[in-house]
C-alpha positions in Angstrom: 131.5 -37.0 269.0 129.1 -39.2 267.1 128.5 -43.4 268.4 127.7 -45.6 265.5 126.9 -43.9 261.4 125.7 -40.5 262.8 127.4 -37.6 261.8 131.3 -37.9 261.8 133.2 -35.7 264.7 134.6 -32.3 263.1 137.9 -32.3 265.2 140.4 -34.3 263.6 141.7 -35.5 267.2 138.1 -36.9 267.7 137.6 -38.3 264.2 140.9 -40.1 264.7 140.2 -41.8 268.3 136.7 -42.8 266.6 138.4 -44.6 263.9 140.8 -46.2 266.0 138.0 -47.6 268.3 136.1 -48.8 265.1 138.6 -50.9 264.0 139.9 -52.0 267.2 136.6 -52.8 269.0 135.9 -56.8 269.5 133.1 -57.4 266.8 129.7 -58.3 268.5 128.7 -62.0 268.3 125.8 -62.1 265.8 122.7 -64.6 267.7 121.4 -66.7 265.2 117.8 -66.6 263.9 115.8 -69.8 265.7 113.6 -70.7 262.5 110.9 -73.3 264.3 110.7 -76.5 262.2 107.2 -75.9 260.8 107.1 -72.5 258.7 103.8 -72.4 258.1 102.3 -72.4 261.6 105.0 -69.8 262.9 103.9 -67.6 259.9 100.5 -68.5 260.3 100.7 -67.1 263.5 102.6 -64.3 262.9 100.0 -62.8 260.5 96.9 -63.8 263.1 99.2 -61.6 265.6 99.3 -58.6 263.5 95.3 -59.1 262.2 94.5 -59.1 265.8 95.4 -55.7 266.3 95.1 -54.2 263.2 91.0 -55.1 263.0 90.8 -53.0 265.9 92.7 -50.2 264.9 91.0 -49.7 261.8 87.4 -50.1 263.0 88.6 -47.1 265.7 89.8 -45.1 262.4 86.7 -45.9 259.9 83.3 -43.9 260.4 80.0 -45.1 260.5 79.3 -45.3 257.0 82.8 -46.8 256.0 81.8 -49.6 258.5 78.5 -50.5 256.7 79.7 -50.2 253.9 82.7 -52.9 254.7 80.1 -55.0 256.6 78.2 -55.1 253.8 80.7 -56.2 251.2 81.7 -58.6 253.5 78.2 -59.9 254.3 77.9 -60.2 250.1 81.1 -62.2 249.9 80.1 -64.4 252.5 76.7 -64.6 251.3 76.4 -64.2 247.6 78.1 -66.6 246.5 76.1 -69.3 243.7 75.3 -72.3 245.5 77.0 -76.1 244.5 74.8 -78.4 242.4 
């Protein structure tokens, strides 16, 4: 016998008692979502989290040459740009 939305039991005495426990079960308190009163900064820091981790990741993954290649774009983005008049 099965718990939950895996396969359903084959013998009809089974199938039976599951049902009857599905629709008899006390349903589970659902815990509300805490949403902090400024959005931004709990997104904000959401994404930092996740580009913590996945800078490192990806400079274990890339090879040399994919490296230079990124540092270099990035060094022409930060660099390249036209200067204010």
């Amino acid at each position: 016998m099965t718990i939950g939305k895996g396969k359903r039991a084959r013998d009809p005495n089974q199938l039976a008692k599951w049902i009857v426990e599905q629709s008899t079960a006390e349903p589970v308190p659902e815990t509300p979502v805490q949403v902090p009163s400024d959005l931004s900064a709990y997104m904000s820091a959401m994404g930092r989290r996740g580009g913590m981790v996945g800078g490192k990741r990806r400079l274990v993954t890339m090879t040399p040459e994919a490296r230079k290649k990124a540092a270099g774009k990035a060094a022409q983005a930060r660099w390249g740009k036209a200067k204010p008049k």
